[in-house]
C-alpha positions in Angstrom: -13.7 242.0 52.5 -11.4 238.6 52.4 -8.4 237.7 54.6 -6.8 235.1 54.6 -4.6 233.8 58.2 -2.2 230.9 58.4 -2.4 228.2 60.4 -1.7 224.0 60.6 -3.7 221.0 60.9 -2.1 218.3 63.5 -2.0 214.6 61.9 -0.3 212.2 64.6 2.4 214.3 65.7 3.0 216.2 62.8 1.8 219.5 61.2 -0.3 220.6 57.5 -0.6 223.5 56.2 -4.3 224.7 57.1 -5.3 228.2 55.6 -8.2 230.1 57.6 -10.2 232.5 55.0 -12.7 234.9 56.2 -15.1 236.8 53.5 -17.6 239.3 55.3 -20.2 240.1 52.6 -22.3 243.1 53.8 -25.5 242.0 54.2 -28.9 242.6 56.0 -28.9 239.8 57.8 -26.1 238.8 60.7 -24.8 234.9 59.3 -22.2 232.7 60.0 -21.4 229.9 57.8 -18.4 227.5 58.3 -16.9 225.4 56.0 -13.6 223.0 55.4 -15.0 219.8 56.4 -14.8 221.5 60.5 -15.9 218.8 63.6 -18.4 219.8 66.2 -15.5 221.4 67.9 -14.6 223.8 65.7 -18.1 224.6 64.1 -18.8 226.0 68.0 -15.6 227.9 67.5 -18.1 231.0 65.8 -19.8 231.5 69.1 -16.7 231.4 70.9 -15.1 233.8 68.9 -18.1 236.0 68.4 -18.0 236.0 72.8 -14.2 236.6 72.7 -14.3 239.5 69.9 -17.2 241.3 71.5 -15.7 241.1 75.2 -12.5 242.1 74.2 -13.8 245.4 72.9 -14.2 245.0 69.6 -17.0 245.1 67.3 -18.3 241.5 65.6 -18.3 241.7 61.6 -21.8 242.7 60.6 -23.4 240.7 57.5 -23.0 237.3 56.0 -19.9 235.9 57.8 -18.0 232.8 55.7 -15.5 231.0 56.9 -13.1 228.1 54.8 -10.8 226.5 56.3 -8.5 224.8 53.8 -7.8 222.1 52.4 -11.1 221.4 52.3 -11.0 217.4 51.9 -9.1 217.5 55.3 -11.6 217.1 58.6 -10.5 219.9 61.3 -10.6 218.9 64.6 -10.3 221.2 68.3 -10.6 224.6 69.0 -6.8 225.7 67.6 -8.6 227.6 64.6 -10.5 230.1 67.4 -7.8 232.4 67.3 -7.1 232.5 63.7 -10.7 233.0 62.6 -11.1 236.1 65.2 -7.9 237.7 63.6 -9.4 236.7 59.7 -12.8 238.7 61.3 -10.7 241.6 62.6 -8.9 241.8 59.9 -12.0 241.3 57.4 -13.7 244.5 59.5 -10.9 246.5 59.6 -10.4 246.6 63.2 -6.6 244.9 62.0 -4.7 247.1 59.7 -2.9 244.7 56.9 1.0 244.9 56.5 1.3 248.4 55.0 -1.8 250.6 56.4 0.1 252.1 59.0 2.6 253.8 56.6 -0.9 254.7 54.3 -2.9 256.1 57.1 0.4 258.5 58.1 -0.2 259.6 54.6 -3.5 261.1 55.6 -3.0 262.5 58.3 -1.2 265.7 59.7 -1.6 264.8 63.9 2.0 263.3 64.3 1.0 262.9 68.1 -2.0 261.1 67.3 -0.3 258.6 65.1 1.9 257.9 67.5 -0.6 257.3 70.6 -2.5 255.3 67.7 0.5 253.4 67.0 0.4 254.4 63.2 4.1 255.4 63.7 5.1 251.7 63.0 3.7 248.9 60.8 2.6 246.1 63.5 3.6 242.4 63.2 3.1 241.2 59.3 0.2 238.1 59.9 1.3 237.0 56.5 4.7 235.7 57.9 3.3 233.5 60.9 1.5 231.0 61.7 -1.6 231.5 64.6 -3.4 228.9 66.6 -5.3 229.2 70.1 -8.2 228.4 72.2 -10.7 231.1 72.9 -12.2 231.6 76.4 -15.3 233.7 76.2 -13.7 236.9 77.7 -10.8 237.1 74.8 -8.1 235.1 77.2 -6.1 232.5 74.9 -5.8 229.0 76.2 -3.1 226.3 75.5 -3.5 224.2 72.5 -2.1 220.7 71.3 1.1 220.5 69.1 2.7 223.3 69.1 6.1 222.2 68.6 4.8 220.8 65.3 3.9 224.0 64.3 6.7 226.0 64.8 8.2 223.0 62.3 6.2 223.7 60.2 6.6 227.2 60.0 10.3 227.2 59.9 9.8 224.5 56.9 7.9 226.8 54.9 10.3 229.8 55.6 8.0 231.9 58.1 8.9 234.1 60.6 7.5 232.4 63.6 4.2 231.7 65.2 1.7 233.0 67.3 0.4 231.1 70.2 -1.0 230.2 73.4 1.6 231.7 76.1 1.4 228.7 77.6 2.9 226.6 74.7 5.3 229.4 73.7 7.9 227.7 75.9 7.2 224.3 73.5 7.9 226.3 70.3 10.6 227.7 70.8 13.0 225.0 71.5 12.8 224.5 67.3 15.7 226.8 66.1 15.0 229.9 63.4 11.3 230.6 64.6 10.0 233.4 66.8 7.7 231.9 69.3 5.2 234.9 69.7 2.9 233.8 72.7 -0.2 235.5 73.6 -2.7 235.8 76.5 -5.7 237.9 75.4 -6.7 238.4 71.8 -7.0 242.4 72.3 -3.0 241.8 72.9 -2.5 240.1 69.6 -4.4 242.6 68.1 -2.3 245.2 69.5 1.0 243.4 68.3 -0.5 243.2 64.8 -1.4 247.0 65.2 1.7 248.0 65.8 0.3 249.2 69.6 2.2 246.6 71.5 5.6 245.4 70.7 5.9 241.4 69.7 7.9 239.8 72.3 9.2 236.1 71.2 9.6 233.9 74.0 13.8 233.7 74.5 16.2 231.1 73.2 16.2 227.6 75.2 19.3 226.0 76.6 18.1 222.8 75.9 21.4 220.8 77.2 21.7 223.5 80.3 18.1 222.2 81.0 18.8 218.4 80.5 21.7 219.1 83.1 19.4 220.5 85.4 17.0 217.9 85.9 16.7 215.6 88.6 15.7 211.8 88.9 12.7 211.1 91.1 14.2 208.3 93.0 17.7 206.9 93.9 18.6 203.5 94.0 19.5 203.7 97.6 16.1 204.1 98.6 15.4 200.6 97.4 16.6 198.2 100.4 18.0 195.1 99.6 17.2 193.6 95.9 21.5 193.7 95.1 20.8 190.6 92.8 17.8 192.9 91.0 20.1 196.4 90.5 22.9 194.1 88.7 20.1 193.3 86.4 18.8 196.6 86.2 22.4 197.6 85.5 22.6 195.7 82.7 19.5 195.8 81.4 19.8 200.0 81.2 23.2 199.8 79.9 22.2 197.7 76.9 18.7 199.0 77.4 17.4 195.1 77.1 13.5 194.4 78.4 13.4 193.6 81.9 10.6 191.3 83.9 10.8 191.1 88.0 9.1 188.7 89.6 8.4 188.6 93.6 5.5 188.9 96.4 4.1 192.7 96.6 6.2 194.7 99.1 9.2 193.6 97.5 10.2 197.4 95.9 9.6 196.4 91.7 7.6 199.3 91.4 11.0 201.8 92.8 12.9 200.0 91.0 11.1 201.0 87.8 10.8 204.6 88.5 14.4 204.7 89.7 15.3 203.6 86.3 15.3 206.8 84.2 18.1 208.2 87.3 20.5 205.6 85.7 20.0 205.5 82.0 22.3 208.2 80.1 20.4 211.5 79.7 18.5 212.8 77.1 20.5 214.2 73.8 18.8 217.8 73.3 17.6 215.9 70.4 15.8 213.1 71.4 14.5 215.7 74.5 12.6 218.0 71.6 11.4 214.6 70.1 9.3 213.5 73.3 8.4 216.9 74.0 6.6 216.8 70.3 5.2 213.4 71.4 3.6 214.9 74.6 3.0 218.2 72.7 0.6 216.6 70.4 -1.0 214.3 73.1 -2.4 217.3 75.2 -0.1 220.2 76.0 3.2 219.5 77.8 1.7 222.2 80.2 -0.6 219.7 81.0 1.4 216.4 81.4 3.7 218.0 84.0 7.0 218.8 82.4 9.7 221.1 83.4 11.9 223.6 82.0 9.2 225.8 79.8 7.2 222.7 78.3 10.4 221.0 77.8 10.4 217.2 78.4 14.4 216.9 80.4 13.6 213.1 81.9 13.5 210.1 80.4 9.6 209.4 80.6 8.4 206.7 82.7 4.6 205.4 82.2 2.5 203.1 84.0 -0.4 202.4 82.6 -3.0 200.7 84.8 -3.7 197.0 84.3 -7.3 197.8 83.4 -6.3 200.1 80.2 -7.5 199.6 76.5 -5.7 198.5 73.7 -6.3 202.8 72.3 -5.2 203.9 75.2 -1.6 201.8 75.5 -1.1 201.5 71.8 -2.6 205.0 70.3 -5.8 205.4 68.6 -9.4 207.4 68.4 -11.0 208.9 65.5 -8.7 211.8 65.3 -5.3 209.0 66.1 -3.4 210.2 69.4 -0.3 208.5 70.9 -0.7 205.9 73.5 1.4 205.3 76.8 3.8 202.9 74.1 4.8 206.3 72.6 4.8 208.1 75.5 7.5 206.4 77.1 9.3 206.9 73.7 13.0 207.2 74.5 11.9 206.1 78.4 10.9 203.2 80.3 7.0 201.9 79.9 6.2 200.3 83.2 3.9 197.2 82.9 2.7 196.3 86.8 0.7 193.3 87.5 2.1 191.6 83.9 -0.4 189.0 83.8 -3.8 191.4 84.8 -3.4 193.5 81.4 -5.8 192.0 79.2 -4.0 189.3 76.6 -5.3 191.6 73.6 -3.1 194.0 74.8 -0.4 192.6 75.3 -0.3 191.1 72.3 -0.6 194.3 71.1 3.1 195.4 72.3 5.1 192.9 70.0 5.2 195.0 67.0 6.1 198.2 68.8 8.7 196.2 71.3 10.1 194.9 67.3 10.0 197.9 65.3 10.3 200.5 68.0 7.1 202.5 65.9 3.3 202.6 65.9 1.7 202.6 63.0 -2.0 203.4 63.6 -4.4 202.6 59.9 -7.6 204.5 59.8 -10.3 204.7 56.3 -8.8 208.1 55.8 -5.3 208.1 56.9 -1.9 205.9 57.8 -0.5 207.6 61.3 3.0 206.8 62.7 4.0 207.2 66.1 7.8 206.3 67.4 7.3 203.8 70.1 11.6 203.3 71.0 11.1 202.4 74.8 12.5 200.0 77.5 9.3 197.5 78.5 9.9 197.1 82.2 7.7 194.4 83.8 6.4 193.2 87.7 4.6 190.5 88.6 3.6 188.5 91.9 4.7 184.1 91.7 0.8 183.7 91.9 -3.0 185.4 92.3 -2.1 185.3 96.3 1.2 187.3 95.8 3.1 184.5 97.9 6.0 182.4 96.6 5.4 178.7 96.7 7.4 176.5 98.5 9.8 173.8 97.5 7.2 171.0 98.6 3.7 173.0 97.9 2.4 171.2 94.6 -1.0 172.9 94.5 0.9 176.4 94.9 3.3 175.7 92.4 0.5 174.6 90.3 -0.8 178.0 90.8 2.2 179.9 90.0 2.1 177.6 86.7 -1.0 178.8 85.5 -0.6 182.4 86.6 2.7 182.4 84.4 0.2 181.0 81.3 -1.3 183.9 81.4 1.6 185.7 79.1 2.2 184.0 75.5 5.7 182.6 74.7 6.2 185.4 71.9 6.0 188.6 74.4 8.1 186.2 77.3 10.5 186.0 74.3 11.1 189.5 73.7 11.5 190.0 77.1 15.5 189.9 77.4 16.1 189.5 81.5 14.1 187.8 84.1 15.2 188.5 87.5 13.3 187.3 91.1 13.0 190.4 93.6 12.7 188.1 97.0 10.9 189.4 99.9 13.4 192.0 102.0 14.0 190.4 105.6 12.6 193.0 108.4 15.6 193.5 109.9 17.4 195.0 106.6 14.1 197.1 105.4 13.8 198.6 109.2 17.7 199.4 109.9 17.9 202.9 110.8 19.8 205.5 108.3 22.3 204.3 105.5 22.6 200.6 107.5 20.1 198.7 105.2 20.7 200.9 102.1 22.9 198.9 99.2 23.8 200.4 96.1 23.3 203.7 94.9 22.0 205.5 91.7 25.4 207.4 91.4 27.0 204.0 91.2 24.9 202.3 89.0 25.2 205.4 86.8 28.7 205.1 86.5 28.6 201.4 85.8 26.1 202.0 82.8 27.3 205.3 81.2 31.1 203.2 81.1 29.3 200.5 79.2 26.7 202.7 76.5 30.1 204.5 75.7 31.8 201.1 74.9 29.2 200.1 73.0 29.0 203.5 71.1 32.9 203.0 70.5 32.1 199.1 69.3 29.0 199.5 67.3 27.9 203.3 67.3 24.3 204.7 68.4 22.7 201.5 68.5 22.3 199.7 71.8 22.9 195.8 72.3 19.5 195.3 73.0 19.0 195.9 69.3 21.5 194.5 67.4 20.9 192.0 65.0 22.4 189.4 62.5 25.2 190.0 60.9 26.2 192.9 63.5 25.5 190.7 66.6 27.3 187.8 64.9 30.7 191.1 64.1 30.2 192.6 67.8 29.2 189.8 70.2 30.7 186.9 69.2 30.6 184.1 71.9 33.5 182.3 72.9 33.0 178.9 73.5 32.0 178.1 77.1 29.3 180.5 76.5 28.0 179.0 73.6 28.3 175.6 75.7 26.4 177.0 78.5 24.0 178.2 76.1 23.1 175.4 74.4 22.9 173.1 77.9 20.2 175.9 78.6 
């Protein structure tokens, strides 16, 4: 018998159609063949799913056991396809009644009390109208899976009802509007939904904006002693969302400063939240990278990579392409520590992103884009010691020299402030209580959210950090002792 089960192929951050056919040919001799162009990943999917079938109480297909997954010139990667393979087997052996049976079998029979403990009362969930993707675990449990948002995107763009998924990513789905987000712990309880046995329960609406309210910032400015000079620029620099570097000894607070940031910058629309949430959706799971509000990215991101990460790993890459921590931060902050330490490959790397606010990753069989829209926020110490020179030390200002070499003129360029974050005397980081604390996050809040809706009043959605020609020249036109105080500089 042939079935045939819907599911998607993730490219980047967005979804394919993928279509799981399963043809058990009745044979002597027990064999599974897969084919579709699968990785190792999924050609290990038939043992899983033979475990997870078996365990969950019901009995493997018998016979020659084959598997497409199509299109077939497009390599399948991870273990999303486990769950609609064991549904195409079920479904193949009968233990899954197609749309329809239910009504048949009540045809046959004359037990109206055993129809309805049988669940033949009611036709179960129609597979041909969703989309399914999940892990396998060995006893039948369904694990969380990459990209679901992209699925459900998919499945609303080619007019389906709704998906079936992971629990765990249910909460991810359903924030895209007109799908049923179906999720699923075991398999024996999807194959009671499509059975009829067990009612389908899609995961409720989202409040997205109630959910943006909701959320919290890490840090507040007041926490950061001292540094007045540095929040003015931080001020600015988030109200025009312009690249910011601090420089000054370790000890100084750069690193609060940076993860105070998001506290300050206006919130999340509920459409640029569901856009990061994809981002982190397809990176892993948003289960996995900690975010609140049932999978739902609410924060503006911050990332700090260490100074010792690859040029994959900050700009995207692999075989199978993956955002990097440049597209993670998307519509957030992306927190450079230790400037100077990151290898110059990488840094040279950041240009193009930090220009065109996108990624575009080229492989032999495929072009990926990933947005990359984020505020580059960068820390570094004077020199290698950490200490500032002094006005007389030569050899230390020598060293600070060379330390700054370290960075090319292009990425210094693109770089819009540079502010010094002086060492905080003892006496103001040690005052007890509210004493050495300056301004707060509330205020600088304030400050900025007057200015973005200015600017959106002026120039519309697009911030002053990324204006140019003609609409700089129309919107930002210097009056004169600027221009001469420009030029003397």
């Amino acid at each position: 018998m042939l079935a045939r089960v819907q599911s998607f192929i993730l490219t980047g951050i967005d979804a394919a159609a993928c279509e799981v056919e399963v043809d058990v040919a009745p044979e002597d001799t027990a064999k599974d063949i897969m084919v579709g162009l699968p990785d190792a990943a999924v050609k290990e999917s038939a043992e899983r799913v033979r475990s997870a079938i078996q365990n969950s109480g019901y009995r493997h297909p018998r016979g020659r056991t084959v598997v497409n997954l199509a299109p077939a010139d497009v390599r399948k990667e991870g273990p999303v396809y486990d769950l609609p393979i064991a549904v195409g087997m079920l479904i193949a052996d009968g233990a899954v009644r197609p749309p329809g049976a239910g009504a048949r079998a009540r045809l046959h029979s004359d037990d109206h009390e055993v129809d309805r403990a049988l669940g033949l009362d009611r036709d179960g969930l129609d597979h041909r109208r969703y989309l399914f993707a999940g892990e396998l675990a060995l006893d039948g449990r369904v694990r969380p899976i990459r990209g679901a948002i992209a699925m459900a995107a998919l499945a609303r763009e080619r007019g389906l009802d709704g998906v079936v998924l992971p629990a765990d990513n249910a909460g991810e789905a359903a924030v895209v509007k007109g799908v049923e987000a179906v999720g699923v712990r075991t398999l024996a309880e999807v194959v009671g939904i499509l059975n009829g046995a067990i009612t389908a329960r899609p995961h409720p609406a989202i409040d997205i904006a109630d959910l943006i309210q909701q959320a919290k910032a890490e840090l507040d400015f007041a926490e950061v002693r001292g540094q007045e000079a540095v929040k003015r620029a931080v001020t600015i620099a988030a109200a025009g969302r312009h690249n910011l570097l601090m420089i000054g000894p370790p000890g100084s607070g750069k690193t609060m400063i940076a993860k105070a940031l998001p506290g300050v910058m206006p919130p999340l629309s509920p459409d640029e939240a569901i856009e990061v949430t994809r981002i982190y959706s397809a990176a892993g799971g948003t289960a996995r990278n900690g975010a609140g509000g049932d999978g739902l990215v609410t924060v503006r991101p911050v990332r700090s990579p260490h100074h010792t990460a690859s040029m994959p790993a900050v700009i995207g890459g692999g075989s199978g392409p993956s955002p990097g921590e440049v597209s993670l931060a998307h519509r957030g902050v992306l927190f450079l520590d230790e400037l100077p330490e990151f290898p110059r490959p990488v840094l040279e790397t950041l240009r193009q992103p930090l220009e065109d606010q996108c990624v575009t990753i080229s492989r032999a069989a495929a072009k990926v884009r990933f947005p990359a829209s984020f505020m580059l926020v960068a820390a570094m110490n004077p020199t290698p010691k950490g200490t500032m020179p002094g006005a007389g030390d030569l050899g230390a200002r020598r060293d600070m020299d060379r330390y700054l070499s370290r960075l090319s003129g292009p990425l210094v360029d693109r770089i819009d402030i540079h502010v010094e974050a002086p060492a905080v005397p003892w006496k103001q980081l040690s005052s007890p209580g509210a004493e050495g604390r300056g301004t707060s996050s509330a205020e600088i809040r304030e400050k900025v959210l007057g200015a973005v809706e200015r600017q959106r009043e002026r120039q519309g959605a697009t911030p002053n950090a990324l204006l140019k020609g003609k609409a700089l020249d129309a919107v930002a036109e210097l009056p004169e002792d600027a221009r001469t105080m420009l030029g003397q500089a």
